[in-house]
Structure formats: C-alpha cells, structure tokens
LOLUM-288030 format. One line per 5 residues: their letters; for each residue x negated, z, y of C-alpha. Coordinates in Angstrom, 1 decimal, padded with zeros to 4 digits. Example, Ala and Ser with C-alpha at 12.3 -4.5 7.8 and 13.67 -1.06 7.14 Angstrom:
// LOLUM-288030
as = -012.3/007.8/-004.5 | -013.7/007.1/-001.1 .
This chain:
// LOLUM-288030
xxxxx = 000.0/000.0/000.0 | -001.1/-000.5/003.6 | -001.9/002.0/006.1 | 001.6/000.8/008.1 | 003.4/001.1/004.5 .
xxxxx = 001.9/004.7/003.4 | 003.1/006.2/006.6 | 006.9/004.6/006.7 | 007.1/006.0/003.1 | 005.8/009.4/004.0 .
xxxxx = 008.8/010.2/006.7 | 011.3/008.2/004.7 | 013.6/009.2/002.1 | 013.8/013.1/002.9 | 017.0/015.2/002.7 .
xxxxx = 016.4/018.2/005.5 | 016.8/021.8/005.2 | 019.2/024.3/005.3 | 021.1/025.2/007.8 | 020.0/029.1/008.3 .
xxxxx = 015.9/027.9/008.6 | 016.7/026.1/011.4 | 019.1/028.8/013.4 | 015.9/031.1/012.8 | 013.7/028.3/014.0 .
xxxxx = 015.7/028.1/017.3 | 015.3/032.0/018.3 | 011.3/031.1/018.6 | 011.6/029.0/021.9 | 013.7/032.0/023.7 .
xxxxx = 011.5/034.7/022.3 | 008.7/032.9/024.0 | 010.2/032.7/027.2 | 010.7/036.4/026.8 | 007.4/037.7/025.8 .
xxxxx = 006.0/035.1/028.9 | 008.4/037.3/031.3 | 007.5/040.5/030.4 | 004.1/039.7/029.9 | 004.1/038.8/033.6 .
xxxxx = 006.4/042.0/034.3 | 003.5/044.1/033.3 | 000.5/042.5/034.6 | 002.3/042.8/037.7 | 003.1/046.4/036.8 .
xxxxx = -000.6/047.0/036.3 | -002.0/044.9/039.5 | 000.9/045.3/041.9 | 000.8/041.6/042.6 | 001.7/038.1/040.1 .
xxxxx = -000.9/036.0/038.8 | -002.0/033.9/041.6 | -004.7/031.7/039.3 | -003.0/028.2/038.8 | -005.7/027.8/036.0 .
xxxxx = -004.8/031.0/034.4 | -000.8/030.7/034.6 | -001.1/027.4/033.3 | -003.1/028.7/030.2 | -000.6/031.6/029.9 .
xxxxx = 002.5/029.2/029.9 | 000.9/027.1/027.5 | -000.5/029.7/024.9 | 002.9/031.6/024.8 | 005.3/028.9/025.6 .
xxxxx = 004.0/025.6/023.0 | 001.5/027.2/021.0 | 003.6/029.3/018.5 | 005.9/026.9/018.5 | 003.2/024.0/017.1 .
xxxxx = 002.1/027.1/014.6 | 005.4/027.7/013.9 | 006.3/023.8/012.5 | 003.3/023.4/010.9 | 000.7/026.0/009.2 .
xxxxx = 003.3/029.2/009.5 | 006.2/027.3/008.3 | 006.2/029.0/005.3 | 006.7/032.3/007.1 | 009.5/030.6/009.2 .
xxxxx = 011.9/033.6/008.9 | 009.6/036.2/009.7 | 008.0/035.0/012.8 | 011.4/035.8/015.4 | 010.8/039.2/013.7 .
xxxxx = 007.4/039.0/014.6 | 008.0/037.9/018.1 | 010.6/040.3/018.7 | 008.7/043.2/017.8 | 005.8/042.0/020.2 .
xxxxx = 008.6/041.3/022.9 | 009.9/045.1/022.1 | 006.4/046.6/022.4 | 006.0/045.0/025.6 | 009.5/046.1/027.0 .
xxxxx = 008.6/049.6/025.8 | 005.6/050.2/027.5 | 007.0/048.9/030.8 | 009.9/050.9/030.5 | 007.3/053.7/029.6 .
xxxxx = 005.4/053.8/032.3 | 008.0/052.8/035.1 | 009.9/056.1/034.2 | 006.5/058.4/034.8 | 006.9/056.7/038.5 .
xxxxx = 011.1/057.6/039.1 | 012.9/059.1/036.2 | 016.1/057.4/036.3 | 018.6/057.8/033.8 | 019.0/054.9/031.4 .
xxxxx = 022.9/055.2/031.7 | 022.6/054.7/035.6 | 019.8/051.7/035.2 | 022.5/049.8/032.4 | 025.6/050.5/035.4 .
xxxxx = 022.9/049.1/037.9 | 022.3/046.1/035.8 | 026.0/045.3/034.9 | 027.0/045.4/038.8 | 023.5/043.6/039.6 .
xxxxx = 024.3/039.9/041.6 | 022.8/036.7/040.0 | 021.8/033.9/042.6 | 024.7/031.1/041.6 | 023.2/028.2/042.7 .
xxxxx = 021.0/028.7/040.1 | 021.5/028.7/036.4 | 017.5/029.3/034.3 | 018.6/028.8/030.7 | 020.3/025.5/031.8 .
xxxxx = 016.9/024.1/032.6 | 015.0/025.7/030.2 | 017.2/024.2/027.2 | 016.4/020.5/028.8 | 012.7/021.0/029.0 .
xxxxx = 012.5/023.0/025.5 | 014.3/020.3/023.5 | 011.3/017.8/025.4 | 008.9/019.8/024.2 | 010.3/020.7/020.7 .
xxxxx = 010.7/016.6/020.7 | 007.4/016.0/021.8 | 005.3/018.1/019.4 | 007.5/016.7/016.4 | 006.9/013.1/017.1 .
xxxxx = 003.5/013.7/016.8 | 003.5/016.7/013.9 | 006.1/014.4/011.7 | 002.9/012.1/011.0 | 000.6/014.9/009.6 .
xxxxx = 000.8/016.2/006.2 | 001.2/020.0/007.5 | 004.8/019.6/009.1 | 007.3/020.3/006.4 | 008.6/016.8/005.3 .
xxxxx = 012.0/019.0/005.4 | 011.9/019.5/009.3 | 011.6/015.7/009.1 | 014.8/013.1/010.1 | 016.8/012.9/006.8 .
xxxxx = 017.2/009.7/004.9 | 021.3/009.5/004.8 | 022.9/013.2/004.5 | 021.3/016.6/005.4 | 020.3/018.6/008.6 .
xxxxx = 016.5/018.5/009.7 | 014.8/020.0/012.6 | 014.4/016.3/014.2 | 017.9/015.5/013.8 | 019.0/018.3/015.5 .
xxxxx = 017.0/017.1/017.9 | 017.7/013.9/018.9 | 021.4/015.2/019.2 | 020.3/018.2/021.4 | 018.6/015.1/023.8 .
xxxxx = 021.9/014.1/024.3 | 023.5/017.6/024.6 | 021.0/017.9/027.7 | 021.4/014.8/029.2 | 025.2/015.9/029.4 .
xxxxx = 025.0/019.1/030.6 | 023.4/017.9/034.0 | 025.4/014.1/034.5 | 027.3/013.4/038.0 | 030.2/014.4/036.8 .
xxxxx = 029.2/017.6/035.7 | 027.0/018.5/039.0 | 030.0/016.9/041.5 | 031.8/019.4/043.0 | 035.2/019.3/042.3 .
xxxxx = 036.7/019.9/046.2 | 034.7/016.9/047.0 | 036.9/013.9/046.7 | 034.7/010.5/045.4 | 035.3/006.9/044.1 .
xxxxx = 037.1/006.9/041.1 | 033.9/004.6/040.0 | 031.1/005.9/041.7 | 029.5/008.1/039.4 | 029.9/005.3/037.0 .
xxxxx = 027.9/002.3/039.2 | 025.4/005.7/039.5 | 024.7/005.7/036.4 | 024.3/002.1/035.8 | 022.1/002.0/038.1 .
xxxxx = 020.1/005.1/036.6 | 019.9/003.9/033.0 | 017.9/000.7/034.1 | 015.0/002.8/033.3 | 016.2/003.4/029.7 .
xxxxx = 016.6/000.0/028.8 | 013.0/-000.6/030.3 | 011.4/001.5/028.2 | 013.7/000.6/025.3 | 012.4/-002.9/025.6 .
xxxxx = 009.4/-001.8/026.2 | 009.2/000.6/022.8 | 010.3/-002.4/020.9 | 007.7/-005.4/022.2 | 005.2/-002.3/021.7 .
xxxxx = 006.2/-001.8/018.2 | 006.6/-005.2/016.6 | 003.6/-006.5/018.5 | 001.0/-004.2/017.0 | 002.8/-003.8/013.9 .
xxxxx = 003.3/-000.2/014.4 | 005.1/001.7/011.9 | 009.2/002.5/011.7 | 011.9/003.9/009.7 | 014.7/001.0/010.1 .
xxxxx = 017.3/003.1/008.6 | 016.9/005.5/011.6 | 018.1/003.4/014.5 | 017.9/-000.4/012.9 | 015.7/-003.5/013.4 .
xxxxx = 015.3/-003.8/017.3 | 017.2/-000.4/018.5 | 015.9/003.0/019.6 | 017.0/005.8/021.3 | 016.3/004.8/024.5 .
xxxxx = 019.0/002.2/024.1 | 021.3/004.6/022.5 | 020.9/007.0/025.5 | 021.4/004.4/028.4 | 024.3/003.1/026.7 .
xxxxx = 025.8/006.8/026.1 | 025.3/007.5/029.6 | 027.3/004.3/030.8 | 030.2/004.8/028.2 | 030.8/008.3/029.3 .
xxxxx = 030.3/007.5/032.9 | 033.2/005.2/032.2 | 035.7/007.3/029.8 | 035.1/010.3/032.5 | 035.8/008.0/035.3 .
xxxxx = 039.3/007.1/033.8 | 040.2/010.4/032.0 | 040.2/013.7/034.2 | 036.6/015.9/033.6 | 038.2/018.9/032.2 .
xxxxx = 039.8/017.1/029.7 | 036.3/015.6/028.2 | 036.3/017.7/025.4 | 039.7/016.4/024.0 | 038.7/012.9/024.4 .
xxxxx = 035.1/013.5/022.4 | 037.5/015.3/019.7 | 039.9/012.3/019.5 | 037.1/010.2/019.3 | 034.7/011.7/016.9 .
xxxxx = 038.2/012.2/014.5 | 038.8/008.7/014.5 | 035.3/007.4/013.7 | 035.1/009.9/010.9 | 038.8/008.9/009.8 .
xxxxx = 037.1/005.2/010.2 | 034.1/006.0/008.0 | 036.4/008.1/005.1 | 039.2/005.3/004.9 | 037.4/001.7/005.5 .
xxxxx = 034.4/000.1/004.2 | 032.6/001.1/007.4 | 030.6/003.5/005.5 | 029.0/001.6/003.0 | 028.7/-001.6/006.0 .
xxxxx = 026.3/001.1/007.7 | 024.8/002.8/004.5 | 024.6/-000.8/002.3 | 024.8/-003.9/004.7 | 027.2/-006.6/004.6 .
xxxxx = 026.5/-007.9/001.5 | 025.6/-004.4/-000.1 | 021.8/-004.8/-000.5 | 020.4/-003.5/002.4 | 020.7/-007.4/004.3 .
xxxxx = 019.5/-007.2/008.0 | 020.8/-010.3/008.5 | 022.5/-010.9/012.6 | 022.1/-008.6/015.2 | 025.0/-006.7/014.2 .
xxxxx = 023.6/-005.5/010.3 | 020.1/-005.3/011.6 | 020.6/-002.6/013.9 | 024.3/-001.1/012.6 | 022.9/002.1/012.7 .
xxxxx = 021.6/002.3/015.9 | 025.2/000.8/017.3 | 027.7/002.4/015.0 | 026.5/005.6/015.7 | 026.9/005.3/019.4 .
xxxxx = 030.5/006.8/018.1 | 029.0/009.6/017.3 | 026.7/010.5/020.0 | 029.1/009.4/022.9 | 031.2/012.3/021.0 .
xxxxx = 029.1/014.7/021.6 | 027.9/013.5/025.0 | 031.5/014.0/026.3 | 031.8/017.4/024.4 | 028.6/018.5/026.0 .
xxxxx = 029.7/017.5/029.7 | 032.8/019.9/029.2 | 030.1/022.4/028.2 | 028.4/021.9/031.2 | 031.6/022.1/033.9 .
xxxxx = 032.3/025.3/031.8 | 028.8/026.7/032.3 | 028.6/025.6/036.4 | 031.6/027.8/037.4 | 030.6/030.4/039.4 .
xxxxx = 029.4/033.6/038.1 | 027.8/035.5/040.7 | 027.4/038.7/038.5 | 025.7/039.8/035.3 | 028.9/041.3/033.9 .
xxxxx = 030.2/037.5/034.3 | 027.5/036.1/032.6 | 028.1/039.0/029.8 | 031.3/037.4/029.1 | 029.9/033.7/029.5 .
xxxxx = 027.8/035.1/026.7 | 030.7/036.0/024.3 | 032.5/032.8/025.0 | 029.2/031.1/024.2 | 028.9/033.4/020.8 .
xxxxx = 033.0/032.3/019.6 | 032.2/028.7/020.4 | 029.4/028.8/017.9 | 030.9/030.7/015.3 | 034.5/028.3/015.4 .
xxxxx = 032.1/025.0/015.4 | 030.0/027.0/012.3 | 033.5/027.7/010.4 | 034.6/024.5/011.6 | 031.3/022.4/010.3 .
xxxxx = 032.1/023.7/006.5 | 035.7/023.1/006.7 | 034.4/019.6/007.3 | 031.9/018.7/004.8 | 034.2/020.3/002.4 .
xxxxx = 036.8/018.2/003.6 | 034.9/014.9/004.4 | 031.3/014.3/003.6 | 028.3/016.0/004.9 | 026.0/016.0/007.8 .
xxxxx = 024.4/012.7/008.8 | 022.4/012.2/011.9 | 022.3/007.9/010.2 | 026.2/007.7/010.8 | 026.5/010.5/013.6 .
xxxxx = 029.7/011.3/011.4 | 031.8/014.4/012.3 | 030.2/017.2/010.9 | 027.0/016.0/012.4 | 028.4/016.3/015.7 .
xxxxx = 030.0/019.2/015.3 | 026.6/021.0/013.5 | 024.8/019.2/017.0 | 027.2/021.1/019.3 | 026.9/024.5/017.4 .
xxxxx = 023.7/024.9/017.3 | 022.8/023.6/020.7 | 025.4/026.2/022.1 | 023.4/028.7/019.7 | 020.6/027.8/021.5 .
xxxxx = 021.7/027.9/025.0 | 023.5/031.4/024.4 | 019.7/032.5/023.2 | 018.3/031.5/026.5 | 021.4/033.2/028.2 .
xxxxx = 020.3/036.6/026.3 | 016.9/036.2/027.1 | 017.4/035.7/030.9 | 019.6/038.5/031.1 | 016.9/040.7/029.5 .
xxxxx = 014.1/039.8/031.8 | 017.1/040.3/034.6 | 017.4/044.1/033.2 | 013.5/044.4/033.0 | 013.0/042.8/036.6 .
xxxxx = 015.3/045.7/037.7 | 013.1/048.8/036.3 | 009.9/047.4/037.8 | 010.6/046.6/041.7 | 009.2/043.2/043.5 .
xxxxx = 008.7/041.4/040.1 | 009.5/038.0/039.5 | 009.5/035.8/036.7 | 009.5/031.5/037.7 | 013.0/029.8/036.1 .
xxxxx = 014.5/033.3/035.9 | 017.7/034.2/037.6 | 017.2/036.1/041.3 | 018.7/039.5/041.6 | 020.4/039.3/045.2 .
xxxxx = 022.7/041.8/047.2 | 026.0/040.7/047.8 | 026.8/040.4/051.6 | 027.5/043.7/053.4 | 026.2/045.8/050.6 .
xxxxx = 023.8/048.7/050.8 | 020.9/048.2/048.7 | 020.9/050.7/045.9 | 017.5/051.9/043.9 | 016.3/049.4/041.3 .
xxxxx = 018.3/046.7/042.7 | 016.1/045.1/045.7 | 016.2/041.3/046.0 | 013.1/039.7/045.6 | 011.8/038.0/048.6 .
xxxxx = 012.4/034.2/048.5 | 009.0/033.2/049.2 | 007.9/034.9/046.3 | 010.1/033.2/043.9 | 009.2/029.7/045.4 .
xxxxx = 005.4/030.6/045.1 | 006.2/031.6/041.5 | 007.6/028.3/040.3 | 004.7/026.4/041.5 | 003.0/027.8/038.9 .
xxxxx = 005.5/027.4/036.3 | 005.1/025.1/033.5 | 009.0/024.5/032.6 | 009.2/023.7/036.6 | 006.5/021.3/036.3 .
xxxxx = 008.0/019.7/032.9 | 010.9/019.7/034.6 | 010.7/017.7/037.6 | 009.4/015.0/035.6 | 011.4/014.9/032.2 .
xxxxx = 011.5/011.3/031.5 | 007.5/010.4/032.1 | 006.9/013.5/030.0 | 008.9/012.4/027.4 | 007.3/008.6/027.2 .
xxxxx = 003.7/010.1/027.8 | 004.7/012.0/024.8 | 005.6/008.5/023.0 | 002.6/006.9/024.5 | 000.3/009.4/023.0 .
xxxxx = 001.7/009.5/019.6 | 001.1/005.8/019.1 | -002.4/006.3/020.6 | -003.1/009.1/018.1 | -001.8/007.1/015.4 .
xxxxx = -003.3/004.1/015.7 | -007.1/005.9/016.1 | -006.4/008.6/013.3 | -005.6/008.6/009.5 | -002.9/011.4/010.3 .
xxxxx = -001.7/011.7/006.7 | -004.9/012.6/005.3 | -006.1/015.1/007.6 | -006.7/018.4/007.4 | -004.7/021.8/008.6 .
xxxxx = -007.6/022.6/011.1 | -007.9/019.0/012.7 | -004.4/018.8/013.2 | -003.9/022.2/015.1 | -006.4/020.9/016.6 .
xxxxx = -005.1/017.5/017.8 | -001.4/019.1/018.1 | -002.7/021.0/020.9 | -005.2/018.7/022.3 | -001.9/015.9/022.7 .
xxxxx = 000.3/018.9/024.3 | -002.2/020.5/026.4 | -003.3/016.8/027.8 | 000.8/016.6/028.4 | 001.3/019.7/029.9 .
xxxxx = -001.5/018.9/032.5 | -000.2/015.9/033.6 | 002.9/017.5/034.5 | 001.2/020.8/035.9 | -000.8/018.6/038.3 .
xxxxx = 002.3/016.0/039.3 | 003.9/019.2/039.9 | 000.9/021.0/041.9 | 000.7/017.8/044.2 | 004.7/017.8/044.4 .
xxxxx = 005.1/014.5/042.9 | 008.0/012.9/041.4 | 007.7/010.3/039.6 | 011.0/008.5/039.7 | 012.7/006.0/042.3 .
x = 015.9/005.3/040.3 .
C-alpha cells in the first residue's frame, strides 16, 4: 500500500466510543479554565498585583489551557476517567488555600460570603462561557486534526465509519453549535426593527470566505494527492462548504419564520429527514450509492454525504440559534445565572433520555447521515458543555469575591448595581484592569481571529503530514510535534492579538 493509502485506512472504518468517555472528556476543558483562574487568584493573592509578563501569561495559558488537553487524547487516554478527578482535586487544593489564607486577613462567615455571592451583579453585556465554548471546540478541533494521524490518539476518539459517537464527531457538530450561538439573528436586538432579509444578504455576504477556502481545501487536496476519507463528506465536499451553506439556509428559514420559534422548525425538520431516511431508500442512496456499490458517479452520489447531511446539520444550527436567544436574555445576577444553570442541566438530561428513546426507536448515531439521534446527542452534549463552563465561571465569580481586586480575563465582572452601597467582598473591579487583563488572554486572542486560526490549524496539519511519517512515530515525537503545531498556533494568535489585529474584511 502507499503512503496516501496506509493513512486513509488508518482513520477509516472505526465505530467511536461510548457515550459516558466522552461526557468525562468534556469536563477537562472547563477544569482547565478553572485551575487557570485560581491559579491567577492566588499569584495575585501572593503579589498583590496580576501577571503583567506577556511572555509568561502566554506560557501559563498554554501549559494549563492545551496541554492536558493534547495529554489527555493521546498518552493519558487510558486514564480518561480519572484525569477530571485529577483536575478537580488540583482545582480544590487551589480554592482551599486561597480561601485559607483570605480568612487569616477578615474572618467572614462562609454563610454571609454564599448570600454575598447569590445577590453579587454580573456585567450583562458580557456572557465568558459563550466565548470560551467557540474557542475551545477550535482548539479541541485543532489538536485532533492533527493527533487523528498519529498512532497514539485512540482510533476510538476518531470520526466513525457509519454509526457510533467519536470525540471528532461530536466535534464537527459542536462547530456548528458555535457558529449558531453568535449569528445576526441571535445577536439582533429584538426592539430594533430590520429588513425582513437583511440578516440574510449578511450572511451571504459573510460566507464568501467559506466557500474560498472550501475551494481552496479541495484544489489543495486533489492536487497534491493528499489523503481523505470520502465517506466523511464525499468526493469534492468539506466542511467549509457545509458551514457556508448552513449559514445561508438558516439565514433564510429564520428570516421567514419568527426567531423564537427556531427550535420548532429544526425539530420538524430533523423528524422528517429521519422519517425520510427510516421509510425511503434514502438511506442506503447515502450508505450504498445509486447502484448499491459504492458508485460515485455525478455530482450528486459523489458527494451525497456531504449534501444529504446538510438536513442534519441545518437542524441543529436552527436548534442552536434558539439556544443562543435563550442564553442572551438578560441576567444581570448570579442567582439568575443559577437558574440558567438548571434549565441548562434539564435540557441535557431530556435530550439524554430523548437520544435512547431514539436509537431504540430508529437507528443509531451517525455523524455520515447527520440522522436524528445524531443531532440530538450533538445538542446534548454541547449544552453539557456550555452548562460546565457556566459552573466554572460562577466558581471563579465566588472565588474573585473572597480575594478583593482580582481578575480573571474572559471571566464575568462583579459590578454594583446603580445606587447601591458597596458591601465587603463585593467591590467592582476597575475597568481598566479587566481590559489590561484580556490582552493577555489566550482565548481573547484565539478569539478575535477564529476563522484564520482554524485554517492555520488545517494549513499545518497538511504541512506536518506531508514532511512526517505520522503513523509510525513514536509517543515522545508526537507530544512533541502536538505541541510544537499548537504552540506555533497559539503565537500567531497571541501576537495578532498583541498588535490588535484582525484579520477579516468580510
């Protein structure tokens, strides 16, 4: 076999994992962002003052925020379930000896500091975990591209074949999932009265870009004979085509249906394309071809996954904008965002009860088809997720409280409401502080440019593929390059970011 033919056969075929390693796999990314906020909690409990050393918050954000997460997918896979235990005991150690050693300065009583925090007042214009979801599924993306190639990353976290629920298929419908939570029609304010149509010629004029890079993935890819899995998207599609033309269908379906009814159009829609696949031949069009053998013949059967499973994904995309208006109404208060959190825990146990009533009832998870129980596994655990980072802020909120003038960048801001008397524990923190903060935040930096991280991330894994034997090498060169290709990625963005630059004129 050739080199191109030994790698399409290693991330072919596979059949994912279960559905319990990767809800334990998706508590890592939140516990990181928590033991990166008390971590800077204390150092500034020690030194009265944040880190100020763009070199060294850079190499913080990166060594707690990617690095156990490229352990975690390849060499410590095999302890998969113990490492949020792990995590959560470092993050409790940390708590405790801030806690600890706040109380020898003014011992309050814990009772009064939990009143304090429910009553605290969040900055609304501002939701953290809604950004750090976007740029955590681009970086859990990013490092899997990559990691997918090398013999060390479980061929289970790997896309499967037909049926069955790996890491990277959760992933490509969380890319969606975060698209949707920040479209036009999510972010317009509902007093203010638009064009039927205008978010829609918005986003056809955004998704240019898209199909750019689509068509640029594509000459890329035949040209140099890099190589693909054809049953993941087809012949000549990708996922940059099935994202611009999500984008544009939704744009559409939300400019002719009201916004908060999305989620009943995505349900009508993702029934009928499952009741599509269960009663027709559409199934075994997608799974067999035309003529039953796998033909690619025509535009239409060489790419019918890539297109049929637009159903799918435009599903979830309208189901995730819903999620997203829900999410943006105001909530000025931790006790509101308390109760956020319990809507966000019953939505994610009725989608879990939900998702076996449907593969007992219909078939089971596949991200080929983007049938119904795929979307609806896709929406649970993505709200899973979120909820995590929900919990995670409001921790850091509760810690930010015991130790006065702390700060954490893409954390929520404790503010006063107007008129009131400040009370102990509960000072804002000063503005300038906060904006200081993010400039030396890696998630702010990844954030600002999203889209060139993500195809630097797709330029670099064809570079390291075409200049390494990936499937032969060993554990310690691949940690090795893993980090080398993230760090190189996370610099670019720190220093775009450091110079203010944003790359994007769409």
């Amino acid at each position: 076999m050739s080199q191109k033919q030994l790698k399409e056969a290693f991330i072919s075929n596979l059949n994912g994992t279960s559905l319990l390693e990767i809800s334990a796999g998706l508590s890592l990314p939140p516990l990181c962002l928590l033991c990166r906020g008390l971590l800077l909690i204390l150092y500034y409990l020690h030194h009265g003052k944040p880190v100020s050393s763009r070199k060294y918050s850079l190499l913080l954000d990166f060594l707690v925020l990617v690095s156990p997460l490229l352990f975690s997918c390849t060499v410590l896979s095999p302890i998969i379930f113990f490492m949020p235990v792990i995590l959560a005991a470092f993050c409790a150690g940390i708590f405790s000896k801030i806690y600890s050693q706040r109380k020898r300065e003014a011992k309050v009583p814990f009772g009064q500091i939990v009143k304090e925090f429910q009553k605290a007042c969040l900055d609304p214009e501002c939701i953290p975990a809604i950004t750090v979801f976007r740029v955590y599924v681009n970086v859990l993306t990013s490092i899997s591209i990559l990691a997918v190639d090398f013999p060390q990353y479980p061929r289970r976290y790997a896309k499967a074949e037909t049926y069955g629920t790996g890491a990277m298929d959760l992933g490509v419908g969380a890319f969606i999932f975060g698209n949707a939570l920040v479209c036009p029609e999510v972010r317009q304010k509902s007093h203010v009265t638009q064009p039927r149509f205008s978010n829609l010629a918005r986003q056809a004029f955004s998704v240019w870009p898209l199909i750019f890079l689509g068509a640029g993935r594509l000459l890329s890819v035949k040209s140099i004979e890099y190589h693909e899995h054809t049953s993941e998207y087809g012949v000549h599609w990708n996922f940059f085509f099935t994202l611009a033309f999500v984008r544009l269908a939704a744009s559409l379906l939300l400019a002719i249906f009201p916004r908060h009814k999305a989620w009943l159009v995505a349900l009508a829609l993702a029934v009928l394309y499952q009741l599509l696949l269960s009663t027709t031949s559409l199934k075994m069009f997608i799974l067999h071809g035309s003529d039953g053998r796998d033909s690619r013949l025509g535009f239409l059967d060489a790419n019918r996954e890539g297109l049929l499973s637009l159903l799918g994904y435009l599903a979830i995309y309208l189901a995730s904008a819903q999620v997203g208006l829900w999410l943006l109404q105001r909530r000025s208060s931790v006790r509101g965002w308390l109760e956020a959190l319990r809507g966000l825990a019953l939505a994610v146990l009725v989608l879990s009860v939900l998702l076996q009533l449907c593969q007992a009832c219909t078939e089971p998870v596949s991200r080929r088809m983007a049938n119904l129980p795929f979307c609806t596994w896709v929406l649970a655990h993505c709200l899973l997720l979120l909820g995590f980072f929900v919990l995670a802020d409001l921790t850091l909120v509760f810690t930010k409280l015991l130790v006065k003038g702390s700060s954490v960048p893409c954390c929520w801001k404790v503010v006063q409401p107007p008129g009131s008397r400040k009370k102990h524990g509960m000072e804002a923190v000063p503005v300038g502080r906060e904006d200081k903060l993010s400039q030396l935040c890696l998630i702010s930096a990844i954030n600002k440019n999203q889209l060139l991280f993500f195809l630097l991330a797709n330029v670099m894994t064809g570079a390291v593929n075409i200049l390494i034997d990936t499937i032969h090498s060993k554990a310690a060169f691949t940690l090795c390059v893993l980090h080398l290709y993230m760090f190189f990625n996370c610099l670019i963005m720190y220093i775009l970011h450091a110079r203010n630059i944003v790359l994007k004129f769409w």
